[in-house]
C-alpha positions as CSV (number, residue, x, y, z in Angstrom):
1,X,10.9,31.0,2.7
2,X,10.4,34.8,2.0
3,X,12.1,36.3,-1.1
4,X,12.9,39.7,-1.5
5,X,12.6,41.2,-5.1
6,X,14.2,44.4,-6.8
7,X,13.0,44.6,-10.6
8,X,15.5,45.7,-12.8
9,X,13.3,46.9,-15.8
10,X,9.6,46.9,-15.5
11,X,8.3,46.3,-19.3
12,X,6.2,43.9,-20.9
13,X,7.8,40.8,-19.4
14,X,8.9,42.3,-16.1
15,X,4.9,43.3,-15.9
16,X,3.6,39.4,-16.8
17,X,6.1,38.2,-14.0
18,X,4.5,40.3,-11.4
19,X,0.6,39.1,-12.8
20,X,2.0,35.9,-12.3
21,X,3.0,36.3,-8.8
22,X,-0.3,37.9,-7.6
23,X,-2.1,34.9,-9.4
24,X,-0.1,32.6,-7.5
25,X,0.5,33.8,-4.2
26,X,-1.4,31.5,-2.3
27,X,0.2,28.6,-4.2
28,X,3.5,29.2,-4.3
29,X,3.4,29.8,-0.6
30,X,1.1,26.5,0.4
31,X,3.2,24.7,-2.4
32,X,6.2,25.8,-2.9
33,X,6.9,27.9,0.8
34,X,7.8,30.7,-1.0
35,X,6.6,34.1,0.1
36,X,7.3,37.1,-2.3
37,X,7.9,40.7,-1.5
38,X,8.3,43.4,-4.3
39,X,10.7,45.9,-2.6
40,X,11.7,48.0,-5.4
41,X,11.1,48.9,-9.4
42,X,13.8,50.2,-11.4
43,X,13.4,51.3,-15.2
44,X,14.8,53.8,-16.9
45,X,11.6,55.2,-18.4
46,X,9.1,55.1,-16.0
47,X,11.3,56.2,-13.1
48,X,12.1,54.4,-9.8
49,X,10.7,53.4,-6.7
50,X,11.9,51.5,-2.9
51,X,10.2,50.6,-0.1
52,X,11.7,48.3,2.4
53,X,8.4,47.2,3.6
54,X,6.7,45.6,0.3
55,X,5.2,48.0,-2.9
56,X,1.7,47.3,-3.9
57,X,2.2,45.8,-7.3
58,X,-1.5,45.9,-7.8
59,X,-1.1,49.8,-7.5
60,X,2.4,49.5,-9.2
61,X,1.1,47.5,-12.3
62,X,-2.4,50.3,-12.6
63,X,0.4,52.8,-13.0
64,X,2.5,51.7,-15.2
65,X,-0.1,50.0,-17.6
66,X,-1.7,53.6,-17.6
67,X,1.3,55.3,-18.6
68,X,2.4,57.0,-15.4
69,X,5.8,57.3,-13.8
70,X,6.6,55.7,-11.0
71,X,6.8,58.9,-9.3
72,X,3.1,58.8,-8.9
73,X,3.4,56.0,-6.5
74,X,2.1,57.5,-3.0
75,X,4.9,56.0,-0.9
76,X,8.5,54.9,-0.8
77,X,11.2,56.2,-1.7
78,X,12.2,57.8,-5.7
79,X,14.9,58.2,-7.6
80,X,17.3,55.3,-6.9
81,X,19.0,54.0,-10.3
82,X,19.7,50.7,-11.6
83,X,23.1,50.5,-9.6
84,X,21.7,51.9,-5.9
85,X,18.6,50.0,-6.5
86,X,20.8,46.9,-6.9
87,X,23.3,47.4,-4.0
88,X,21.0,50.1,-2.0
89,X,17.7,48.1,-1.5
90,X,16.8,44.8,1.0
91,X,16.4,43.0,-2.3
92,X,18.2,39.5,-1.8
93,X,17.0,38.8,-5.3
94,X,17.6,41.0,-8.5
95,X,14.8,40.2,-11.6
96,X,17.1,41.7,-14.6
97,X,14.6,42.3,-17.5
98,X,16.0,45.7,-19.6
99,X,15.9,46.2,-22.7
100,X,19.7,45.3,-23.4
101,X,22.0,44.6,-26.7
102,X,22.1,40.9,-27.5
103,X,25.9,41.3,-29.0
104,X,27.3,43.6,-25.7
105,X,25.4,42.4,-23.4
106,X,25.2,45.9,-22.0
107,X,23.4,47.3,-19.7
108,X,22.1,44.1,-18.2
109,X,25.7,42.4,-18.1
110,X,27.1,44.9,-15.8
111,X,23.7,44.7,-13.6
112,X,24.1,41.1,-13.4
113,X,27.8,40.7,-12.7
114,X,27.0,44.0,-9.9
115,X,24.1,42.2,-8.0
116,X,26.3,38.9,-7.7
117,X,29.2,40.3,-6.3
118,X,27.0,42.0,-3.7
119,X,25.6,38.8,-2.9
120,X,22.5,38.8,-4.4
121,X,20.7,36.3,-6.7
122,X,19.5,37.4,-10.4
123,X,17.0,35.6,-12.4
124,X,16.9,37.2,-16.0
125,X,15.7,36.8,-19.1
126,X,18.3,38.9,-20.7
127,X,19.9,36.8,-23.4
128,X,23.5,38.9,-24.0
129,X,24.8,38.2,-20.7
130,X,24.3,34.8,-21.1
131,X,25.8,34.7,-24.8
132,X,28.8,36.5,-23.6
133,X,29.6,35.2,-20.3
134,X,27.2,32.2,-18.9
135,X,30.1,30.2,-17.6
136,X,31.8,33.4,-16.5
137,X,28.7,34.3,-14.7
138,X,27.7,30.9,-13.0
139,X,31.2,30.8,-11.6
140,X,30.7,34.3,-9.6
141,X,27.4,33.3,-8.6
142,X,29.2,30.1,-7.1
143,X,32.0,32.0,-5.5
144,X,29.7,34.5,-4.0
145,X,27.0,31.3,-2.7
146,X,24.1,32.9,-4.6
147,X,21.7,31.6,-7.7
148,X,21.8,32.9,-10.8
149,X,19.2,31.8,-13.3
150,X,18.6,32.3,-16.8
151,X,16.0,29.8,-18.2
152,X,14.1,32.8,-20.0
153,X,16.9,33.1,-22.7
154,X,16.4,29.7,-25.1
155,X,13.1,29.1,-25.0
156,X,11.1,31.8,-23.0
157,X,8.4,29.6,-20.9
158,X,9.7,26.3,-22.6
159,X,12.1,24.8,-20.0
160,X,14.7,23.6,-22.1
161,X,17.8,24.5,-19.9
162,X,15.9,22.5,-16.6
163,X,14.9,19.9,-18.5
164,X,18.5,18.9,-19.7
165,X,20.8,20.0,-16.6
166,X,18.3,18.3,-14.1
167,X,15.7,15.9,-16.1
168,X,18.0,14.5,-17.9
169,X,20.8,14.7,-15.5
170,X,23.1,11.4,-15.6
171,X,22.6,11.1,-19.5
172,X,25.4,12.4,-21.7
173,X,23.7,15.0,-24.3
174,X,26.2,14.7,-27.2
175,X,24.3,17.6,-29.2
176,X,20.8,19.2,-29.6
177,X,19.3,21.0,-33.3
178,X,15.7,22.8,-33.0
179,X,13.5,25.2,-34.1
180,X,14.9,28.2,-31.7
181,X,12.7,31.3,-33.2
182,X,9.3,31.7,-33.2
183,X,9.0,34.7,-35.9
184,X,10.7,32.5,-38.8
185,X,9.0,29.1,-37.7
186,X,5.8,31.6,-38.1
187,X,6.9,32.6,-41.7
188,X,7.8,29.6,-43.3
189,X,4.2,28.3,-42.0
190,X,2.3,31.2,-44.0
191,X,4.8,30.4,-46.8
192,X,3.8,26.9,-46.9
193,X,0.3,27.9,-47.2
194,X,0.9,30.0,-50.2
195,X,2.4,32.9,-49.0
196,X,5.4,34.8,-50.0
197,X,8.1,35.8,-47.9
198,X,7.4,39.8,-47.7
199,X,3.7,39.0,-47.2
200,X,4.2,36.6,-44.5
201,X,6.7,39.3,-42.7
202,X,4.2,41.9,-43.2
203,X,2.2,39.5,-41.0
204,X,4.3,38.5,-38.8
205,X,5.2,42.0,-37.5
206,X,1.4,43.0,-37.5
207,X,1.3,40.7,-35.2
208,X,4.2,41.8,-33.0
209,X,6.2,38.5,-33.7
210,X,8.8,40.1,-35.7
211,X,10.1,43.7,-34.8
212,X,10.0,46.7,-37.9
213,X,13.9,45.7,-38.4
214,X,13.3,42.2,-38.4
215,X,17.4,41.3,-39.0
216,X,18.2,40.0,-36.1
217,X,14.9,37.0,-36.4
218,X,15.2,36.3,-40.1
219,X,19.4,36.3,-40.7
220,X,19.5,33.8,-37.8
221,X,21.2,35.8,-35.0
222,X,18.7,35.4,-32.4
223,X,18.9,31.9,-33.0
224,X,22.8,31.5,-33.0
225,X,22.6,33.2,-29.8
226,X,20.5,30.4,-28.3
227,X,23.1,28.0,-30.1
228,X,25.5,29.9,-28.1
229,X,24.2,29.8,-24.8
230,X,23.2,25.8,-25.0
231,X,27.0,24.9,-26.0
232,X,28.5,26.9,-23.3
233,X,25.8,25.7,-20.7
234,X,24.6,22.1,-21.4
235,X,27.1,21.0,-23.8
236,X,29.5,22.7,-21.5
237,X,32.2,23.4,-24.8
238,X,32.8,27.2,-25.1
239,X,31.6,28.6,-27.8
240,X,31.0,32.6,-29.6
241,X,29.1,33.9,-31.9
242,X,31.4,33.6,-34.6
243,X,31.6,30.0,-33.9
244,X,28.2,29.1,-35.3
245,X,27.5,29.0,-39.2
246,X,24.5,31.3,-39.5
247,X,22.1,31.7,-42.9
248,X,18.8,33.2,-42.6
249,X,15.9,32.5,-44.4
250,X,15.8,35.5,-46.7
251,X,16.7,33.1,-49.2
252,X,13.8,30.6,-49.5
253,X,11.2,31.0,-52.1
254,X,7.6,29.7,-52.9
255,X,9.6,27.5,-55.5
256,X,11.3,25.8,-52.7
257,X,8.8,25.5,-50.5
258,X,6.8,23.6,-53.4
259,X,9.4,21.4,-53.6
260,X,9.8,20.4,-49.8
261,X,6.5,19.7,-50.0
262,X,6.7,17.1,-53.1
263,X,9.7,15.7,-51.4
264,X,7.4,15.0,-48.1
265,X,9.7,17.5,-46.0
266,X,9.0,20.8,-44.5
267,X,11.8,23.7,-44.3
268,X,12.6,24.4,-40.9
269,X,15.4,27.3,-39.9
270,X,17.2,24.5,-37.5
271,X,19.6,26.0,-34.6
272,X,22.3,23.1,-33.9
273,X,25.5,22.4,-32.4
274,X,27.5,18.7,-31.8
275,X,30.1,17.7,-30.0
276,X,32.3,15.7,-32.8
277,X,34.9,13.0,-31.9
278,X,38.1,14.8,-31.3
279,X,35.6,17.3,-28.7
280,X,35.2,20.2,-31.0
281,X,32.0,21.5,-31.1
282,X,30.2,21.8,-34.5
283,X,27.9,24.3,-34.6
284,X,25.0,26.0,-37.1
285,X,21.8,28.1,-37.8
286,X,20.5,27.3,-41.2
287,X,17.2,26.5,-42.9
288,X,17.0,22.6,-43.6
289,X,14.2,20.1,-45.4
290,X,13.3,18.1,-42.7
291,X,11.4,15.2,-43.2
292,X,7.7,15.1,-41.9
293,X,8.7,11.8,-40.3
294,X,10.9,14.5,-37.6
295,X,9.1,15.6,-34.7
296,X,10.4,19.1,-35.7
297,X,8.5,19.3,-38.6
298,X,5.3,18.9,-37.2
299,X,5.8,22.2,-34.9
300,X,4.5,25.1,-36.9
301,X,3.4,28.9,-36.5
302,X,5.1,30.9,-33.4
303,X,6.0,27.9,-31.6
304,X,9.6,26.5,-30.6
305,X,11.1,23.3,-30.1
306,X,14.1,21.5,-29.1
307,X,15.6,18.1,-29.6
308,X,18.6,17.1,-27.2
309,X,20.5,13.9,-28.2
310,X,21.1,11.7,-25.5
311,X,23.0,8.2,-25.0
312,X,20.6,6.8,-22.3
313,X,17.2,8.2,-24.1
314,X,18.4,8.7,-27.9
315,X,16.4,11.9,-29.0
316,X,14.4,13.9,-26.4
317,X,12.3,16.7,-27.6
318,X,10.6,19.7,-26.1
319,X,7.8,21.6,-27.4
320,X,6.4,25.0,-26.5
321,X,5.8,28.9,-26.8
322,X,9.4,31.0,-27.5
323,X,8.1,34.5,-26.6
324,X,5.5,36.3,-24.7
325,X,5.0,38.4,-22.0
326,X,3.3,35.8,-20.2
327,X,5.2,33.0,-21.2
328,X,8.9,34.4,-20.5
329,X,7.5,35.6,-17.4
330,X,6.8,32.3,-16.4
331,X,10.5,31.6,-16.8
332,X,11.5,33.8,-14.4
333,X,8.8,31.8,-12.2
334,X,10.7,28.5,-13.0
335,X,14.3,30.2,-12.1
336,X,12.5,31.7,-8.9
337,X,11.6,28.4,-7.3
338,X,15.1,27.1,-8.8
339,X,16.4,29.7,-6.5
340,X,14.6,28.6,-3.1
341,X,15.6,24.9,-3.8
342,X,19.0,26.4,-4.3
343,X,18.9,28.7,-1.3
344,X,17.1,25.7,1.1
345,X,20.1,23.3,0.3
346,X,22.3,25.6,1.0
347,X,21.1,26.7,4.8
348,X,20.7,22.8,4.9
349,X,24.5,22.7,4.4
350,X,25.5,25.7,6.8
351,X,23.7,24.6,9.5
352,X,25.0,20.7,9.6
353,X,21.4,19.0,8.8
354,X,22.5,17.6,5.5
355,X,24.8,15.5,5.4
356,X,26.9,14.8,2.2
357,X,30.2,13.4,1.3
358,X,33.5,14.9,0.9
């Protein structure tokens, strides 16, 4: 199957998608029959760039990763923006990676919502749209008979939203609670080994695992987001931000991490949500003991995880990186064979060789 790509933001993780993809080719096409095609870059710094035929990424990546436009490319054609790149371009699939506000969604949410009304498929790893509008968004996507994926958003790499809508498929997940940032899980580890907080920030955003305004890791919001977008989409209960009980762990001193300890727990900043028996959902970001006996609290330094309560399985957990380039470009691999599995069953059904039931 050949895929067509436009890239909608070409930064860190837009730029470990395409190493992937040039790693890969021969596999994905001997495995998976998927044949790739970069048609066009779009990003609001480094400039724009179509051509119908194919881009060379090798040449694209050289540029970019050398700080030059993508004016300096020797062919295609330059200028397009986000919008005419989307609608303007042969690309039958739209990788949304910008740099976009979490609470507005914007600009990605109006990228997303354009591409699948033209009838084009968007993998992204763009968590505001998802947040604001998941349900919204899968709904055009299955009224205009196109894919749209956001695995990247909960767990970068980690494929928490695959493993409970189709490994687990046929159980009834009643809630999930995990460790849904990587920055604080990284912080309370230095803590625990003596650390205080400041000292273990300072490391962490030396590091590049917590930004110079590190509000939106340690007050819990990037986390409630995730809470957020696993409600709406595997619990299937709609939920908003101001649903979910949120505390950071700005609070949490060397005293109390002593203490955890001589209590034979760990503190963990836990991202939760249940359904409860009348069908609300309850739902919360908070740092919790949690007893060394929990799978959760054995998962330390950058690293995420995720426990989904089942009623076939009981508890189910995943473990793995929540961020890098790398690894949330391997997301967008994950959504991009999603997508040909979606687009071969549906030729399958428009031209009469699969048979289902009505």
């Amino acid at each position: 199957m050949y895929v067509n790509i436009a890239f909608i933001g070409y930064g860190t993780v837009a730029q470990g998608f395409t190493e992937i993809l040039l790693e890969k080719e021969s596999m994905l096409k001997k495995e998976h029959d998927l044949q790739v095609k970069v048609v066009a870059v779009s990003d609001i710094k480094k400039s724009s760039v179509y051509d119908a035929d194919g881009l060379n990424m090798r040449e694209i990546l050289s540029l970019v990763q050398n700080g030059k436009s993508l004016e300096d490319y020797p062919k295609g054609i330059k200028g397009k923006n986000s919008l005419e790149t989307i609608t303007q371009t042969n690309a039958d699939t739209i990788i949304e990676v910008t740099y976009t506000d979490v609470k507005t969604g914007k600009p990605a949410l109006t990228h997303i919502k354009t591409a699948l009304d033209a009838g084009k498929h968007v993998l992204s790893t763009n968590k505001g749209p998802a947040v604001k509008q998941a349900a919204e968004l899968l709904e055009t996507a299955r009224q205009n008979n196109v894919y749209y994926g956001f695995e990247g958003t909960v767990l970068a790499g980690t494929p928490a939203l695959n493993l409970a809508r189709n490994t687990l498929a046929g159980n009834n997940i009643m809630g999930f609670k995990g460790i849904l940032n990587g920055t604080t899980n990284y912080i309370l580890t230095r803590m625990e080994e003596g650390m205080s907080y400041q000292e273990a920030l300072k490391k962490a955003q030396k590091l590049g695992y917590a930004e110079a305004d590190p509000t939106g890791d340690v007050e819990g919001l990037d986390a409630a987001g995730k809470v957020v977008i696993l409600t709406n989409v595997v619990l299937k209960k709609k939920l908003d931000w101001s649903d979910v009980r949120r505390e950071g762990i700005t609070g949490i001193t060397p005293d109390d991490i002593q203490k955890a300890k001589n209590q034979h727990m760990r503190w963990k900043l836990i991202g939760q949500a249940e359904i409860q028996k009348d069908g609300s959902v309850r739902a919360s970001v908070s740092p919790e003991k949690v007893p060394l006996s929990d799978p959760l609290a054995g998962v330390n330094e950058a690293i995420n995880a995720l426990t989904f309560i089942t009623d076939e399985l009981g508890p189910v957990t995943i473990v793995g990186p929540g961020a890098g380039r790398r690894e949330t470009g391997f997301a967008l691999l994950i959504d991009l064979i999603q997508m040909k599995d979606y687009r071969k069953q549906k030729d399958l059904k428009e031209t009469g060789h699969l048979k289902t039931k009505n």
